[in-house]
Structure formats: C-alpha cells, structure tokens
N, C-alpha and C positions, 0 to 999 in steps of 0.2 A: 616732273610728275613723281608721286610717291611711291614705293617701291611697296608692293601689301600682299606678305607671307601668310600663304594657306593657311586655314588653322584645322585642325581635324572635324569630321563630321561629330556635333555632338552626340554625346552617348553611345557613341559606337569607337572610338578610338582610332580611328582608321580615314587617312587622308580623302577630301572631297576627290569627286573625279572630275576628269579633265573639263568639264560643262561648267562644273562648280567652281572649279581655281580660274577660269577665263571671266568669270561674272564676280570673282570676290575683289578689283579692284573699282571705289566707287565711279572711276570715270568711264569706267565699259558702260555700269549699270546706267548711267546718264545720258550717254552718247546712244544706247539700245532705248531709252525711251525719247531721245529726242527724234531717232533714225524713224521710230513707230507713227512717231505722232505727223514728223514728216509723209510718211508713206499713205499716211490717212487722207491727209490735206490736201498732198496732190492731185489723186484723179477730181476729187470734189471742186478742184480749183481748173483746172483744164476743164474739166466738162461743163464748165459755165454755170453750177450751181450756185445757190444766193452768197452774198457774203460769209451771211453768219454761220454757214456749216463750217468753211473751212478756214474763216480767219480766227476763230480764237483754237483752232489745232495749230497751224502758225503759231500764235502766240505764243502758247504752253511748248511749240517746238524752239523757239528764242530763249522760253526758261530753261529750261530740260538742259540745254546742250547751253546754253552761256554764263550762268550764275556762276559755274566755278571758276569760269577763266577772267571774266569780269573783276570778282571778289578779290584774285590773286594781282590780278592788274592794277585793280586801286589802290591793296598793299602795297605791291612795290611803289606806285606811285607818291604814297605818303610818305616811304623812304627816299624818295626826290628819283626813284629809277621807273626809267620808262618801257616797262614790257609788252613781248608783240603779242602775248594773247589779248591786253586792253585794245590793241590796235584792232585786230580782228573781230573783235564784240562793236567795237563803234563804229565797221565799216559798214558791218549788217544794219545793226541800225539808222546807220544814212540809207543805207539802202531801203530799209523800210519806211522812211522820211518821204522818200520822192516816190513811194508808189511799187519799189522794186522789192514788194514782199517776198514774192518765189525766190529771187534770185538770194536775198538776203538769211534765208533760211535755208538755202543750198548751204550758202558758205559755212552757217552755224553750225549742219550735220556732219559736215567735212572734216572742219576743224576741230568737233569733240570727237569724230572717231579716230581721227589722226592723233590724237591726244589717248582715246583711249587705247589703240593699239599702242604705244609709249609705255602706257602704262601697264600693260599686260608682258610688253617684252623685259621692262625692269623686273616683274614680279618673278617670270619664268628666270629668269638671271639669279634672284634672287633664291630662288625656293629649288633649282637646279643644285647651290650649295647646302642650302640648309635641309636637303634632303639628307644628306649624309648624316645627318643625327637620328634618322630614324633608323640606322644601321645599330645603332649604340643602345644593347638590351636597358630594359628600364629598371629590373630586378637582377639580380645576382645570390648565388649561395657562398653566405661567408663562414669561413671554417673558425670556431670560437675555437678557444685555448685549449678544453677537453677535447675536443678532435668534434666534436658535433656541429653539424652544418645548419645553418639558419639562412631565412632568404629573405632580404634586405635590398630597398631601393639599390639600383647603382650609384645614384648620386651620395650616396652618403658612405660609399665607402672611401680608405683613408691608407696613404701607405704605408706599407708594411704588415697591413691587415693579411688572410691568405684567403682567395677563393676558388671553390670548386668548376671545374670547367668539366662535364659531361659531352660525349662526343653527341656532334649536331647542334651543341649550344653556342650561344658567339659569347664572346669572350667580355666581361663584363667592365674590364680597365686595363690600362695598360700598367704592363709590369712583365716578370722573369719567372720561367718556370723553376719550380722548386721541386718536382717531383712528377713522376712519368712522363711519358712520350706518346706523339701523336702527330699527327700530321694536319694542319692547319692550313684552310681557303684564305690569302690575304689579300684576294684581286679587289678589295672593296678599299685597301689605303696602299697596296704598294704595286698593284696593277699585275701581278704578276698571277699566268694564267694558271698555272698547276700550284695545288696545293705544298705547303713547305713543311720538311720534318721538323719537330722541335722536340727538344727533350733539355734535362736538366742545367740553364744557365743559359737558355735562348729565351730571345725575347718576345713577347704577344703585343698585338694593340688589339684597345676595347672594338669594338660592332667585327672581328673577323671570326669567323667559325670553325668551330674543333671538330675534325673530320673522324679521327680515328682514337682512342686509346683516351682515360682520364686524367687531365691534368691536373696538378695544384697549383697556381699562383701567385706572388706575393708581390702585390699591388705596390708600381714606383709610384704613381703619378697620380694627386685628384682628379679627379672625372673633370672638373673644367679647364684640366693642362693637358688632359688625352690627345693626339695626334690628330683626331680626328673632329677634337673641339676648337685644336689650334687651327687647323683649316677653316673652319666654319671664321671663325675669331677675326683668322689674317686678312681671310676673303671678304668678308662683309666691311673692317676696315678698307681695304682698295677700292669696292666698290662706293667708298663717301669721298674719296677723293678725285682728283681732276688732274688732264693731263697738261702739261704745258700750251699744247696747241688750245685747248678747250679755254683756260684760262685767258689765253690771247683774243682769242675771239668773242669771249666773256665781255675781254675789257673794251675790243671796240664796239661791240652790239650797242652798247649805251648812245656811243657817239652817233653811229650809224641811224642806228631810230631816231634821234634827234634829227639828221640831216632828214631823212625820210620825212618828217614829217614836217618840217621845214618846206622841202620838196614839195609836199601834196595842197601846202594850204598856198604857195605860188601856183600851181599849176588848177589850183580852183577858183584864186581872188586875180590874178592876173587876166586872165581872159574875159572874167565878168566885168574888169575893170575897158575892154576893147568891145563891149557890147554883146559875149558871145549868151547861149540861152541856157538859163540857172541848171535846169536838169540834165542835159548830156553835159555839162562841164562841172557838174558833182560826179555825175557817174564816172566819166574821167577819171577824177583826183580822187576817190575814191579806189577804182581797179588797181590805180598807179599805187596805193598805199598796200594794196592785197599782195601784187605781185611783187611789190620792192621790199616786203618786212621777209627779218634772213629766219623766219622758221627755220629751214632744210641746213640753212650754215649751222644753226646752235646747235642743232639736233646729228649736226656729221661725224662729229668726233666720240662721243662719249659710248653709245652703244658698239662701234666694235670694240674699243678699251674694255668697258664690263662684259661681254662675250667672251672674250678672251682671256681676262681676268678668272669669269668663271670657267672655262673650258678647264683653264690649265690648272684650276682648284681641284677641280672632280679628279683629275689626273697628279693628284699629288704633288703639285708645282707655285707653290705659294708666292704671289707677285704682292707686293704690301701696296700701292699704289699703282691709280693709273700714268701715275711719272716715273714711277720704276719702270714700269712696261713700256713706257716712249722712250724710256735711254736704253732698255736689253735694245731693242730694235734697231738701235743707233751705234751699238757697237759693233767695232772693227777688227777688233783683236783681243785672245782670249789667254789669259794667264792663270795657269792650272796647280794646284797645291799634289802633292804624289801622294803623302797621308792619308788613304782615307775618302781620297775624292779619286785619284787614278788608280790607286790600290783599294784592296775592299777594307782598311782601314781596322783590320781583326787581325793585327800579325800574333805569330806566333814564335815562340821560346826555340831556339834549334840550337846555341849554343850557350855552354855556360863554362866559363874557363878561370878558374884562379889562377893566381901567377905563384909562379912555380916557388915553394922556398916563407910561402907567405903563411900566416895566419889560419887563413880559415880554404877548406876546401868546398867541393862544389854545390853539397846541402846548405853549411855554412855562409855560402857568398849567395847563396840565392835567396835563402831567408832574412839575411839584412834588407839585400836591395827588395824583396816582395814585400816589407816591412814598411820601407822607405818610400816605396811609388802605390800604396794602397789607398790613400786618399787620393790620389792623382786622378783626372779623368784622360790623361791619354792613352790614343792607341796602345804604345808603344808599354807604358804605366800599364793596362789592364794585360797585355800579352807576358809581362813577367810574373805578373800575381797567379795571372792562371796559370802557366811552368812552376810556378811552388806548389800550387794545391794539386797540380797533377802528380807530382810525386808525394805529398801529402805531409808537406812541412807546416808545419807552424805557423802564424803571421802574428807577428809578437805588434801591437798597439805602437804607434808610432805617436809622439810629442812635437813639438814646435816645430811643425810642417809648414814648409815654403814653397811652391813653384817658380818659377823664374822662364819663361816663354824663351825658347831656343835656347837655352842653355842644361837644365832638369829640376829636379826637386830634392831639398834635404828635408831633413827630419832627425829628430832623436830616438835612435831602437835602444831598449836597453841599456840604456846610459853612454854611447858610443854613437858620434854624430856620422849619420850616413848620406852621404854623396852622390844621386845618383844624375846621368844627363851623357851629352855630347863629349865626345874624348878629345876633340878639338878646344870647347871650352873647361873644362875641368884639369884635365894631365897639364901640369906646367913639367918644371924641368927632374934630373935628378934619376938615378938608373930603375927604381921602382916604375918612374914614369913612362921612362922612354919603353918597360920592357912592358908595359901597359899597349902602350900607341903600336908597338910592334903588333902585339894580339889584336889590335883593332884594326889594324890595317892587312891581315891575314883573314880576316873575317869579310871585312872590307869587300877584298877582291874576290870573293869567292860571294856576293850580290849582298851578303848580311847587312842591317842596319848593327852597328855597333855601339854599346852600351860601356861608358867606363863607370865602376863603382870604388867610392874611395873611401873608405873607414878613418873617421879620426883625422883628418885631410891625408891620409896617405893611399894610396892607388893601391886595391886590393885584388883589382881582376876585372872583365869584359865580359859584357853577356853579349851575344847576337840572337839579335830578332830578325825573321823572314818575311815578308810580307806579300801577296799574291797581286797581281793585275785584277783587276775586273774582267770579267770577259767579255763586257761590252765595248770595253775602253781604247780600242784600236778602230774602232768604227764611231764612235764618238767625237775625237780626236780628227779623224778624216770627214766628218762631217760639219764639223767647227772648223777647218780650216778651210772648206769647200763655200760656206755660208759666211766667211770674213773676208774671203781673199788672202789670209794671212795664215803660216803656219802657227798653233798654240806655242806660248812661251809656257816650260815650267820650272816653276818658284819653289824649292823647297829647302826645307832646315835640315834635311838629311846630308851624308859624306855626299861628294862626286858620283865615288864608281855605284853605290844603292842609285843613283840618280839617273845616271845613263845608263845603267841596265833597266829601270821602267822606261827611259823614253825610248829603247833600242826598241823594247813592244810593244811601243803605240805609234812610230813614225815621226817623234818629237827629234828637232836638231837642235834647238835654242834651248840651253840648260843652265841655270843658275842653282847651284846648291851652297850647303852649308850657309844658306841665311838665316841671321837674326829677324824678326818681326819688322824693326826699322830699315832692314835690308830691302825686304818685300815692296814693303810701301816706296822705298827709293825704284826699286826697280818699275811699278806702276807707274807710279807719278812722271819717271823718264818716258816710259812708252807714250804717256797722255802727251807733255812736254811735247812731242816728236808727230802732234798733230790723231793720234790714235786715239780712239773710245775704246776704253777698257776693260773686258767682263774679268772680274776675276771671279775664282772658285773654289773654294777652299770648306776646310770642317772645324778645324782648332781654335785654339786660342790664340795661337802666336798666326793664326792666318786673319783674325779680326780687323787690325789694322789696317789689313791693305783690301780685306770688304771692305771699308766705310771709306779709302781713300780712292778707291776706284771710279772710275764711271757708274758701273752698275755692280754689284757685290751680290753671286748666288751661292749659299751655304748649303751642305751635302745635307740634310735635317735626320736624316737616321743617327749615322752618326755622331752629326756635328756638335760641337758644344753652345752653352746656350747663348755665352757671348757670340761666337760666330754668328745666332741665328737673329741676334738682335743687330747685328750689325748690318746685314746683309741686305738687299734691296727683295730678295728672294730667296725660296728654301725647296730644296728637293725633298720634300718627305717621304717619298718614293725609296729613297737615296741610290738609284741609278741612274749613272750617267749620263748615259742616253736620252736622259730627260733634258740634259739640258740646251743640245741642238735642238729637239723638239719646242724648246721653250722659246729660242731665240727665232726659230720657224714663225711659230705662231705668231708673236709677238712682231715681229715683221710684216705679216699679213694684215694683222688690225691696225699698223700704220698705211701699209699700203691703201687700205677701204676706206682708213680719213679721210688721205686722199684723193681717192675716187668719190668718195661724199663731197665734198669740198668742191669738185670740178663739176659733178653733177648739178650741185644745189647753184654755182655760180650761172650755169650753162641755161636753167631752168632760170632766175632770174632774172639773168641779159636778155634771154631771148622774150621773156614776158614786157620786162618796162619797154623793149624797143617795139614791140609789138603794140602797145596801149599808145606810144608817142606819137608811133612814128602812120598808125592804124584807128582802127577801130576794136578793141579788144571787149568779145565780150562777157559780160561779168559770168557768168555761169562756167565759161570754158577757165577763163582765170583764177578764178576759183578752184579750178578740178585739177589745172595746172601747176599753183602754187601749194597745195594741199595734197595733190600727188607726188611732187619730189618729195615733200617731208615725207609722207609715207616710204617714198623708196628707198632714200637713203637710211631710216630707220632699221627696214626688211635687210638690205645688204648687209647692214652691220652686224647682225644676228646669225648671217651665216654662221660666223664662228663658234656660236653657240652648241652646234652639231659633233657628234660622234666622228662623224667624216671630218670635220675640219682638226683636228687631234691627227687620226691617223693619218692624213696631207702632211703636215708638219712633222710628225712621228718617221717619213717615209714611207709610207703606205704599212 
C-alpha cells in the first residue's frame, strides 16, 4: 500500500485532525464505502427482501472494495508476477458464480479494510516523521549588513547569512551563536528534558526554542541539510527499503502463489473428475485458495521494521534501512571509538609546553599549531584553536593543508611548514625528539591526550588536551554489555594511558589504542572473523573505515564528521550515548515481533488449510480468519510505533 502524507487543511495552514489524516489514504475512503454499502445490503438480504434491493448494493460493494486490488493484481500479472490481492478479487467472484453472493462480499469488506488499515498504519509511520518539519519556523529575521533585520522565508536563507533569534522564537537554521546568551528548549532534536544554556560559539538547530535572552546567529547549514531535515531525509529513505527477511519472503511468495494455486485448481478438477457435485467442490477450492494465500506472512515483516524505523527517528536515532535495523539487532559485540563517542568529544587546551632552549615560547607554539589545525574538523583540531582565541592570539591563514587520519595535519603558517598530530607518529629520533616524547609522556600519565608540534620538521614542543567522559557513558557501556552478552571492545587512535583512564570510567577491560584507521578496521574484521556481529561506534574520520567494515556502523551525528555519517548504517543525532543501547533495544524488539508475525500468520494458515481438508470450513469464518491474522499481525507491529515502546528500550 501506499504511504499518503497529510497535507494541511486548505486555507487555513494548519494540519487536518485526526478524522481527516485517517480518511486521506484512498483505500480507507474505499474500503468505508464498500463496508456502507455492505451494511445496507445485508439486513435487506437476510430479511428476504426482493432481489433488486440488495443485489445491486452487493454489486456497488464488489466495486467499492475490489477495483483497486484487482487493477493492482492485473499489473503485476502483465509483469508475469502473480499477486494475492488478484487472488482474493477472484475468489469472491467465484463466490458470487455459484450463488455465494453474502459470503463473497464479506471477504471483499475484509480484505479492503485489512488493506485499508495497512494503509493508514504506513501513513501514521509516515507523517509521525514528517511531523518534525512543522517544528522548522517557515519565516526567519535575517540581519542585513547595516545591522537591520528583515524577515525572510526560512528556506532561503544561506550560510553565513546572520539571524535574529528573539526569546520564545524557534530557531530558524541551524548554525553557531555569534552573539548573546540564553537558554534554549532542545527536547524536539536532542530529547533532552531542560532547557540548555548557549552563548557565544554554541551551537543551535533549526525548529528548537529560544527560552531566555536574544540571540544572533550565523547560519552553518541550508535549510535542507538542517538536522532536522536530515531526519526527515534519512528516515523516509529507510522506510523505501526492505529488510533481508521481507526480501526472502518476497522472493518465495512468487513460488508459493504458484503452488497454491496449482493446489486449488487440483483440489477442484480432481474430485469433479471422481464424480463429486460442482458447487461444494468449488466452494472447497475456493476457501482453500482464501486461507492458503500468505497475506499475514508478506505483511509480518515490514511494519514493525518502519515502526521502529520511525520510533527511533522521532528520538534522534537515524537507522538508513530496514537492513540496517535487521543487522543492529543481530549484533553481538560492540566496538567503541573514546573521541567523541565515550568522551563528549569537546576536549579542551590544559597544557601547552615548549621545549625548553627552542624557538618559540608558549603564545608562539600555540599560534603556529592553532594556525596549523584551523581548517581541521577534529575534536582534538577545534580544542587548540579555541586555547588560542581564549588567550587572544592571532590565527595567521594557513596554505597547503593536509590531514592525514591517525597521524595529524600540516600546513604552511607563514612561511614555516607546521606539523601538527600523534607524538608516536611524527617524533622520530634525535635529542630535540626524545626531549619532545618525554613531555608527552609526562602529559601522558597525568590522563592528557598529547599533542607534538614540529616547525620546519623539527619538534618544537607538546600541547595536552583533556577530554571529559560523558556522563552517561558508564551506564551505556553496562548496558551494551548486558544486551550482547559481551563486554564493549574500545578502538582508539589515542596514547594507552588517555585510553585506560576512559575505560577505567566506564568498566571497559578490552583496550586497543594508538591505532591507525586500518588498525581499527583489522581489529573489527578479527572480531566478525571470530564468529561475532559487530556494532561499531565511532564520530571521526579515521573512525569511517571501520563503520563501513563492520556488521552495523552507528555515527555519534552531533559531532560526528560527515564521512563518518555516510558511512555508518546509523547516526545518533541526539549525540548521546545512551541512545545507542536504546537503539539496539528497539531494534531487537521489531525483529522479535517478525517473528512472532511469522509464527502467528503460519499458525493461522496451518490451522485454516487443515481445517478446509481435512472438514468442512466455512467461507465466512475463513474469511474472518484469514483476514484477521493479517489485520493482527499488522496491529502488533505497530506497537512499536508508541511513546512507551522508546521508553521499554530506553529503560523505562
């Protein structure tokens, strides 16, 4: 069925209500006038009134509720595939062949309402995400050059443009405060219940609300790269995809209908062929094709995948398919980046040390290297630019800028090529070196990330950066290792001792530091090797690799950079933690209700064919029987669609 987004009431701007979004998919309105026409028919037909009252409501009940299933069934058909709604249009009409009008007009009401609740739970799936855009103001005040404000579609503003954010407005794009403080509601993208302070060099997204104090803003992102556009974006692709299991059964429904109906046309010319009497051995082969076509199997899978899909959208949790969501569920073991993803990924400047006897002293060494790592987007890159502007140095233009993933980044300041990265990969030998690696190893031990800077290839001194835990990240951590079975492995390009001083805070034993990007992905790939599904987690650049080589790959999305976020099967845009056992929750659950769809719809079909074989089954109840598991298993899968089903998975 097709998935059909409310559109606002016209002229008034403002979303139908709940009456209105239930009747805007056309198979409701179809399946409501076939259910009408049915309801007329009947007492007129039981109370023995003439024909002509209630055969041609009948009739107009066989158009109502079959023309679309028919229409769809013939298409496939002319594509050589044989669908079960043609199946069910031609069983009513045998039905109505041999006399069994009532019963043949049951099945029609059944089956389009079964079809039309399908198509109200896609719609609700669907306009549950694409609600979040009416969070995203439509107008904005954009601050022109002379300081005067003008108000301006949102959609057309452009980065680096600056807009005004007055308190109780929502925030019109995303981007970086440039000016005043206030305190911002951002439980609508990052779930979080109390308002957060911001002030100059914090970051806002579009649709969240400025509580206190005037902002100015300077627009990073086009309105349809907003955070809250990328949700809409990510989610509606997941929800066109399909998961492995669905596809499987995709592929045998073909075969299966064929058998079936192979089945029905022996199980009606066989017995005529022994003398049995034409009508009850149509009726027969007829039931037999009601209750053996796998409705309730196609229909098992997919809805708690898009429930889940969307749950975990509304919550910040972007799943890119429904086969990303069958492999989180499927992993066993979780491999954690410390950058960014176990730490809040915002370290800061706490040392900055020349070596003794050199060149330049501590304004001097910290202005090349803030020089050097200003184009950079790492953590580690933006915490020493901010230590220069917090003392109020300079940041001289940097030239022929390179990164290099787990190693760092040069550039040319001033004419003097600067070095900046890993004191493992940059210090070679030589006593400028060694008295380099000393200070980084005094930095070291005392939890610092250590920073060597080398002017002109020679080693000119070590910055240390600090970097915080998350506060969620010990209970994260024991929650991934509680829903794997396995403790978290963490992967990082940082020194040892920065590494086991974050796993000492979160209950990690299994520690791999100092790796390169191709490190990471060795260390994955050994885990899978070794029979394990592997979530990894990661924000960076140099953590890319070993997303896209993992089992399933989820990217920290505050954060994370953009390669990470393409690479990854998933994005926290929340960028807390905690989401992501939440995720692997969830996503466990809507495999679990496959299969429980799966056993249900088998259980309903075993027990109907043996029921018509091996009995007398009749059409009306099989009918209600084959057309009610579909309905159930549809209803189940939708649980996950609910508020409550988040907060189950969340932990309560």
């Amino acid at each position: 069925m097709t998935a059909v987004l409310s559109p606002p009431v016209p002229g008034t701007g403002r979303a139908p209500g709940r009456l209105a979004r239930m009747f805007a998919p056309a198979e409701v309105r179809w399946a409501a006038a076939a259910l009408a026409l049915f309801a007329a028919a009947l007492p007129l037909d039981l109370l023995g009134a003439p024909a002509w009252t209630w055969a041609p409501l009948y009739a107009l009940t066989y158009a109502a509720g079959g023309w679309e299933p028919a229409l769809e069934g013939l298409r496939a058909l002319r594509e050589k595939r044989l669908d079960v709604d043609l199946l069910m249009v031609a069983a009513a009409l045998g039905a109505a062949g041999i006399g069994q009008v009532l019963d043949g007009a049951l099945l029609i009401v059944i089956f389009a309402t079964s079809g039309a609740l399908e198509a109200v739970a896609d719609a609700r799936t669907a306009d549950s995400v694409r609600a979040l855009l009416d969070l995203t103001p439509h107008r904005a005040s954009r601050v022109r050059a002379d300081g005067a404000e003008e108000v301006v579609p949102a959609a057309d503003l452009r980065p680096g443009e600056v807009i005004a954010v007055r308190p109780g407005e929502r925030v019109g794009a995303d981007g970086r405060v440039i000016e005043g403080a206030g305190e911002v509601d951002q439980a609508s993208v990052t779930g979080e219940p109390l308002p957060k302070a911001k002030e100059v060099g914090d970051e806002v997204f579009a649709g969240t609300v400025n509580g206190t104090g005037m902002l100015r803003v300077e627009v990073e992102r086009d309105p349809g790269d907003s955070v809250i556009a990328r949700i809409v974006a990510m989610v509606e692709e997941a929800t066109r995809t399909k998961a492995g299991t669905q596809l499987f059964i995709e592929k045998v429904e073909q075969r299966y209908s064929i058998g079936m109906v192979a089945a029905t046309v022996a199980l009606f010319a066989v017995p005529l062929l022994w003398g049995a009497a034409l009508e009850p051995t149509l009726m027969r082969a007829m039931t037999f094709m009601i209750v053996a076509s796998p409705c309730a199997l196609v229909l098992a899978t997919m809805p708690p995948m898009l429930a889940a899909i969307a749950n975990a959208g509304r919550h910040g949790v972007l799943v890119k398919s429904a086969r990303a969501l069958e492999r989180l569920a499927l992993c066993d073991r979780v491999a954690l980046d410390k950058t960014g993803t176990l730490t809040e990924g915002s370290p800061r400047l706490a040392d900055v040390r020349p070596l003794a006897g050199g060149p330049l002293d501590e304004n001097g060494l910290l202005a090349l290297a803030a020089a050097a790592e200003n184009p950079s987007e790492h953590p580690l890159a933006a915490a020493v630019v901010q230590g220069a502007r917090a003392r109020g140095l300079p940041i001289a233009p940097a030239a022929e800028f390179a990164a290099a993933p787990g190693r760092g980044v040069a550039a040319t300041v001033d004419g003097r090529r600067v070095e900046v990265g890993s004191p493992a990969r940059l210090l070679g030998e030589g006593t400028a070196a060694a008295a380099a690696a000393g200070e980084a190893g005094v930095l070291e031990e005392r939890g610092r990330t250590a920073v060597a800077v080398l002017v002109d290839g020679e080693p000119a001194g070590v910055l240390g950066v600090a970097d915080r835990l998350r506060p969620e990240a010990a209970a994260a951590v024991s929650r991934l290792a509680a829903l794997t079975g396995a403790p978290p492995l963490l992967l990082t390009g940082d020194n040892p001792r920065a590494a086991e001083h974050a796993a000492a805070g979160t209950g990690i034993t299994d520690v791999r530091a100092g790796l390169l990007p191709e490190d990471k992905v060795a260390a994955v790939r050994s885990a899978e090797n070794a029979g394990r599904r592997v979530l990894m987690v990661g924000d960076g650049v140099n953590d890319a690799p070993a997303l896209a080589a993992a089992g399933c790959g989820m990217a920290m999305g505050g954060a994370g950079s953009d390669l990470a976020l393409e690479s990854a099967d998933a994005a926290v845009v929340r960028d807390e933690l905690i989401a992501v056992p939440a995720a692997v929750s969830l996503a466990r659950r809507a495999r679990a209700l496959v299969v429980q769809n799966l056993v249900i719809a088998s259980a309903f079909i075993a027990g109907l064919v043996v029921w018509d074989l091996a009995g007398t089954l009749p059409l009306p109840l099989a009918v209600a029987g084959h057309e009610g598991s579909t309905v159930l298993v549809a209803l189940n899968g939708l649980r996950l669609l609910g508020e409550r089903a988040w907060r189950n998975a969340a932990g309560g």
